[in-house]
C-alpha positions as CSV (number, residue, x, y, z in Angstrom):
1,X,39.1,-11.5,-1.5
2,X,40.2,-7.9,-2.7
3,X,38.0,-5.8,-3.4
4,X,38.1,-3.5,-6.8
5,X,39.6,0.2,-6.1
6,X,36.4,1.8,-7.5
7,X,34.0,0.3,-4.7
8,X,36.4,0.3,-2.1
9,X,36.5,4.6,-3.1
10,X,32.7,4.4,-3.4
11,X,32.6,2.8,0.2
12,X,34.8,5.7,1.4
13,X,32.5,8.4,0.5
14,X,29.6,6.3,2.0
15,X,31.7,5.7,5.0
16,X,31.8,9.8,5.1
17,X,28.1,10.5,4.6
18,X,26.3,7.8,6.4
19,X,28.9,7.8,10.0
20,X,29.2,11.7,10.0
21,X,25.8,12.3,11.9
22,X,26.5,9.1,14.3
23,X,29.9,11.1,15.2
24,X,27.6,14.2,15.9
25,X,25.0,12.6,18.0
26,X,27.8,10.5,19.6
27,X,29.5,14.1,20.7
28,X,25.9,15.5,22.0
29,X,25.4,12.5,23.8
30,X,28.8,12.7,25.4
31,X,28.5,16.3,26.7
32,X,25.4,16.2,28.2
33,X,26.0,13.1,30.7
34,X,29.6,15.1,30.9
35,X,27.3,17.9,32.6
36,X,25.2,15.2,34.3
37,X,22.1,14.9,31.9
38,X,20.9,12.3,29.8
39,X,20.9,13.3,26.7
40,X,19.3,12.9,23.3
41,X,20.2,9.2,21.8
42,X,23.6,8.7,19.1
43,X,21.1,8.2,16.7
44,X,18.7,11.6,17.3
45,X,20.7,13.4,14.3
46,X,19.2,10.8,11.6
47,X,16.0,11.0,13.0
48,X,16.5,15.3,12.9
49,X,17.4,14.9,8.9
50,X,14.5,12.1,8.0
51,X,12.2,15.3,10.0
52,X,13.4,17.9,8.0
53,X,13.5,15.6,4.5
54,X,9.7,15.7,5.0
55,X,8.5,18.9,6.0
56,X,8.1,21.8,3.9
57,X,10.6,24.4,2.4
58,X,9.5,27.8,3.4
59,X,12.0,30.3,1.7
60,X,12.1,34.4,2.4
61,X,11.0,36.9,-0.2
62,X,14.0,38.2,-0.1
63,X,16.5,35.1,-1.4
64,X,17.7,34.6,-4.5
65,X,19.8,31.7,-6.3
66,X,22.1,31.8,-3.8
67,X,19.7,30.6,-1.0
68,X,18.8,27.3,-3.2
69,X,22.7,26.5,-4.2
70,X,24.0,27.0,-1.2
71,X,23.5,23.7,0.0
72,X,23.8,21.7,-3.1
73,X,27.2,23.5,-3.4
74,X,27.8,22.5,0.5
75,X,27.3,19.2,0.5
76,X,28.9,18.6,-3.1
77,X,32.2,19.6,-1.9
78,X,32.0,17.4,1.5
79,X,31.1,14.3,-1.5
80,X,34.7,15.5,-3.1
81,X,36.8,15.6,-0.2
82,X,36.3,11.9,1.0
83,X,38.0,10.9,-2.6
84,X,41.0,12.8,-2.1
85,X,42.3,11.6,1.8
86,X,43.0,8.0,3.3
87,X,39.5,6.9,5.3
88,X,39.3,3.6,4.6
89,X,43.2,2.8,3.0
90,X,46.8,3.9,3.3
91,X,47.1,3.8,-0.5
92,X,45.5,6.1,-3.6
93,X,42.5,5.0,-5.3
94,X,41.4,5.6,-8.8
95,X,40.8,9.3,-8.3
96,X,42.4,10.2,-5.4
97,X,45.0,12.0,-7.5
98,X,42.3,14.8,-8.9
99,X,43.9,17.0,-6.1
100,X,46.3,17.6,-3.0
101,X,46.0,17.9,0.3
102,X,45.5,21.9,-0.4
103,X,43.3,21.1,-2.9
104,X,41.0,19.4,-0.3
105,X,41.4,22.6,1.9
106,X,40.2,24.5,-0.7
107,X,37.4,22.1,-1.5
108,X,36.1,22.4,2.4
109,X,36.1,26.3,2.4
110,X,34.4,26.7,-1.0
111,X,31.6,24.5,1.2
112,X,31.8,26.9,3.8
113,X,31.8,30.6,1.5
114,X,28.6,29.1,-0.1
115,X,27.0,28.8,3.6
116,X,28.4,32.1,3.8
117,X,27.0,33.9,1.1
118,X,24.0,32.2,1.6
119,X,23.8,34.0,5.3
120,X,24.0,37.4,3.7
121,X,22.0,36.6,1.0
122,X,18.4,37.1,2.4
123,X,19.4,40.5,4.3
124,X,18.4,39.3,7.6
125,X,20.3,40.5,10.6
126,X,20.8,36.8,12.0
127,X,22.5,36.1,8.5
128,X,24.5,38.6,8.2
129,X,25.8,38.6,12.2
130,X,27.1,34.9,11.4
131,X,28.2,35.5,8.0
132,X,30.7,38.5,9.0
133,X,31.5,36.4,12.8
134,X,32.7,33.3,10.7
135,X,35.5,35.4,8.4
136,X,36.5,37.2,11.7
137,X,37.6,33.0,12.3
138,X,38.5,32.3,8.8
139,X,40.4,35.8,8.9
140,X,43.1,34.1,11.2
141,X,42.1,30.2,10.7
142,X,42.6,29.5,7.0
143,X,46.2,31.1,7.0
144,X,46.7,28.6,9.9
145,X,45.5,25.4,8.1
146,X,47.8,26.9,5.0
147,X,50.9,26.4,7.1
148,X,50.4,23.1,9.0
149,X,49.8,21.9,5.4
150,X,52.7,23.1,4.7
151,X,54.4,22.1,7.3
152,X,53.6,18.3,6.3
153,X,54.6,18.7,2.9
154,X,58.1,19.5,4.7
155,X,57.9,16.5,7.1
156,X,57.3,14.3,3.9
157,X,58.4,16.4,0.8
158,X,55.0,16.1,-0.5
159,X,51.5,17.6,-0.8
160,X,49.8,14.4,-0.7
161,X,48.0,13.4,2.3
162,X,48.6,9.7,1.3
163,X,52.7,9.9,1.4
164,X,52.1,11.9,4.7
165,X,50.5,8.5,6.4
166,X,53.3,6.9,4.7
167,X,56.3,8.8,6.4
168,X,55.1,8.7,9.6
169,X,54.0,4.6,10.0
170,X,57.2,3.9,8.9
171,X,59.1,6.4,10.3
172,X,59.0,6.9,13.8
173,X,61.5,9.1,14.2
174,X,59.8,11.9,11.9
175,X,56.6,10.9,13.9
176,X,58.0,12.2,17.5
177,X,59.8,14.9,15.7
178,X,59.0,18.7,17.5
179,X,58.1,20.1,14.1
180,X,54.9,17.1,14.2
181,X,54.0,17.6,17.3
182,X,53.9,21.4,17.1
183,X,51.9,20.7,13.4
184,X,49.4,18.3,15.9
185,X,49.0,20.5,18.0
186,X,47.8,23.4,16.4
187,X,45.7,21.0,13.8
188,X,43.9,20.5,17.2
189,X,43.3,24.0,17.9
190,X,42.2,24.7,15.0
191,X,39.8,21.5,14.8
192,X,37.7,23.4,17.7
193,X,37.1,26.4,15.6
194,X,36.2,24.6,12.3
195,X,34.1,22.3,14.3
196,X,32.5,24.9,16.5
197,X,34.0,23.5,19.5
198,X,35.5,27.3,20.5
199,X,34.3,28.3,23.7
200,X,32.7,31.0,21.7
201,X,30.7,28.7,19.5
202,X,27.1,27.8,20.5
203,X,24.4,26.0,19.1
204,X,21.6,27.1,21.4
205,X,19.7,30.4,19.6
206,X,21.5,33.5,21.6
207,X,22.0,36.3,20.0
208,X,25.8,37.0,21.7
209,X,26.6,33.2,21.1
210,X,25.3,32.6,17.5
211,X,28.0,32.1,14.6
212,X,27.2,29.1,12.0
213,X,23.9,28.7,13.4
214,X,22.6,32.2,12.3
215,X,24.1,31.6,9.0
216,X,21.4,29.1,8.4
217,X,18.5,30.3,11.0
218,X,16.6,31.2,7.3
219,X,16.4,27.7,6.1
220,X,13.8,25.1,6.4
221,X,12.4,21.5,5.5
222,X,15.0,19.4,3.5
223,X,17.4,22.4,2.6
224,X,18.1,22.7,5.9
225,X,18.8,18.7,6.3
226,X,21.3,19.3,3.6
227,X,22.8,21.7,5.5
228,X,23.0,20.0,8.7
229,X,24.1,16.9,7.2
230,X,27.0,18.8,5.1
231,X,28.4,20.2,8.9
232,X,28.3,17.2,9.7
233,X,30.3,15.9,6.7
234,X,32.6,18.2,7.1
235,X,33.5,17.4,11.0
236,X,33.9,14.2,10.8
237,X,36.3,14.8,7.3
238,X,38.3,17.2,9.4
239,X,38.4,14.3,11.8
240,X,39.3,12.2,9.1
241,X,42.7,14.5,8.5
242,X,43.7,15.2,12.0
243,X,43.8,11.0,13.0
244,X,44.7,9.9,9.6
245,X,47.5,12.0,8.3
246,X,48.5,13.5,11.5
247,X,47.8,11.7,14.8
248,X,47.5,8.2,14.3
249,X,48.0,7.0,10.7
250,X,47.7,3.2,11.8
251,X,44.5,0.8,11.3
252,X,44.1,1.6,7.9
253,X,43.5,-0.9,5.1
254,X,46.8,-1.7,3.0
255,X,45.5,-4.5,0.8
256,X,42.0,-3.9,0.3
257,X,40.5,-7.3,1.2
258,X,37.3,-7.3,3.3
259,X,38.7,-8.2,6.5
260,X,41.3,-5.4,6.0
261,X,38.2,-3.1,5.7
262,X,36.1,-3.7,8.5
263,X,39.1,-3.2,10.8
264,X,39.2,-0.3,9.2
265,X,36.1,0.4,10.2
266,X,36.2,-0.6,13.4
267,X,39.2,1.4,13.8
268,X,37.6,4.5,12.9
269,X,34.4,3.7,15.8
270,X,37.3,3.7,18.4
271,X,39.7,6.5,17.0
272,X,37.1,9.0,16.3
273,X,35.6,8.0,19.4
274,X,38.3,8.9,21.6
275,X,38.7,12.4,19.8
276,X,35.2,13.1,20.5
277,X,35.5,12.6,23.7
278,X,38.7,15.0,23.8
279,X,36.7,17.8,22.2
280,X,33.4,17.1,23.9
281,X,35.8,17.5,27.2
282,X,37.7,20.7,25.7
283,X,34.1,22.3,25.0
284,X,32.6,21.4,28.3
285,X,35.5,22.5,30.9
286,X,36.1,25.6,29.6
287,X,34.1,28.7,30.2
288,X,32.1,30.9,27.8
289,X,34.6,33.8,26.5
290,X,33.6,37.1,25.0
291,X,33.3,36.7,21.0
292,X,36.6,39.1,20.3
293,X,38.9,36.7,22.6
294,X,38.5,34.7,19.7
295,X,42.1,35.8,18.8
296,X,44.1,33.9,21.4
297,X,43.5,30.5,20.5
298,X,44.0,31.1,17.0
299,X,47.0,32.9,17.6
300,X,48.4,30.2,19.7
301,X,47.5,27.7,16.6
302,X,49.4,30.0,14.3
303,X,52.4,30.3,16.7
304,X,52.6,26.6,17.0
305,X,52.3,26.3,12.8
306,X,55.5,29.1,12.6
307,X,57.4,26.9,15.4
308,X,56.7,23.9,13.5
309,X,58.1,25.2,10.3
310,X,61.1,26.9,12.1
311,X,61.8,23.3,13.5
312,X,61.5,21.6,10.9
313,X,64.4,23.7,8.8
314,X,66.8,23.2,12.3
């Protein structure tokens, strides 16, 4: 039995929204018994959101519209982005064609500038020290993300993240190519800093250490669910990218029948899995740097991006 193109993209965005938080707790977990605790449960983060969907919204004197559309505008754009990249299937769906893979970029950071202004918005100090930390990242990180997307659309001759899954299932060759690796690699890199795996990123509430947490230390009650939900979103769509169209296109759906589904979904459980655990290991071994070495790996993601592109035109 195939099932209609309209569920199955309805099912993708679900997919996105309900298994982003298990992801997160799944990462928590994984760290602490890394660094020999136990740990909150995998499913602590839905408890966390059903806590804050029921307390109440205390907002500063201070805010304006911004602080209220901040996250509706957040987790809007992680709603979008699901429609537009393979999740569940190797093929388009009925809207998957609104935009390119740039155009989900751009989808992900106009999530992110909302957070932003939203951090400067209430004229705190906490605000404002995140706000102005996370373009120090984006100063370096979004030109980064430009050129590996880039890069693919020179792998595969197109912008669409769908023909990039194609070109490398079926061929291999184009898969083991330097110019992919080099894109993988520096995808990787970048995947720390967009999901605050840096060894400069932490969620604890120190002053020296706080970047997207002090963006939304003024929110409360369900806005700040929204929030943390939309981070959430957001990781585990970057996620979606780096196995999907760059690291391990396979186990995708390509007919759309229900058993072609749930392996999909079972792939996902075991692929983003084994990523977590590479980051979760990346964020543990490493030691706290000083907030303006924040430059080196970003420049080493860049570097790899300019190789890529070099070897790709030898």
């Amino acid at each position: 039995m195939v099932v209609s193109s309209v569920l199955i993209q309805i099912m993708q965005v679900l997919t996105v929204v309900l298994a982003a938080p298990l992801l997160h707790g799944f990462i928590v977990k994984f760290e602490e018994r890394i660094q020999r605790g136990q740990g909150p449960s995998v499913l602590q983060p839905y408890r966390d959101i059903f806590k804050l969907l029921c307390k109440e919204i205390v907002v500063p004197e201070t805010a304006s519209w911004v602080f209220w559309t901040a996250p509706v505008i957040a987790f809007t754009s992680m709603l979008i982005v699901p429609i537009l990249i393979p999740v569940l299937t190797n093929y388009p769906l009925p809207l998957s064609d609104m935009g390119d893979i740039l155009g989900g970029g751009l989808v992900l950071t106009l999530g992110s500038f909302a957070i932003l202004l939203a951090g400067l918005d209430t004229g705190q100090p906490f605000g404002g020290l995140g706000s102005s930390r996370a373009v120090m990242l984006t100063i370096l990180a979004e030109p980064t993300l430009i050129l590996i997307f880039v890069g693919v659309a020179f792998l595969d001759h197109s912008m669409l993240p769908f023909v990039a899954n194609h070109v490398l299932v079926r061929n291999l060759a184009t898969y083991w190519s330097p110019a992919h690796l080099f894109l993988v690699f520096g995808f990787f890199i970048l995947l720390t800093v967009e999901t605050d795996r840096l060894p400069i990123h932490s969620s604890i509430h120190y002053e020296v250490y706080m970047i997207d947490e002090a963006r939304i230390l003024e929110y409360s009650g369900p806005l700040l669910a929204v929030l943390k939900w939309s981070s959430w979103m957001k990781q585990f769509i970057l996620y979606t990218i780096f196995l999907n169209v760059f690291l391990f296109p396979w186990g995708l759906s390509t007919s759309g029948s229900i058993p072609s589904l749930f392996l999909a979904v079972g792939f996902i459980i075991l692929k983003y899995g084994a990523v977590a655990v590479a980051m979760s290991v990346v964020d543990t071994i490493q030691s706290r740097l000083r907030f303006y070495r924040y430059q080196e790996p970003l420049a080493l993601s860049f570097l790899f991006a300019v190789v890529a592109l070099i070897a790709n035109q030898i």
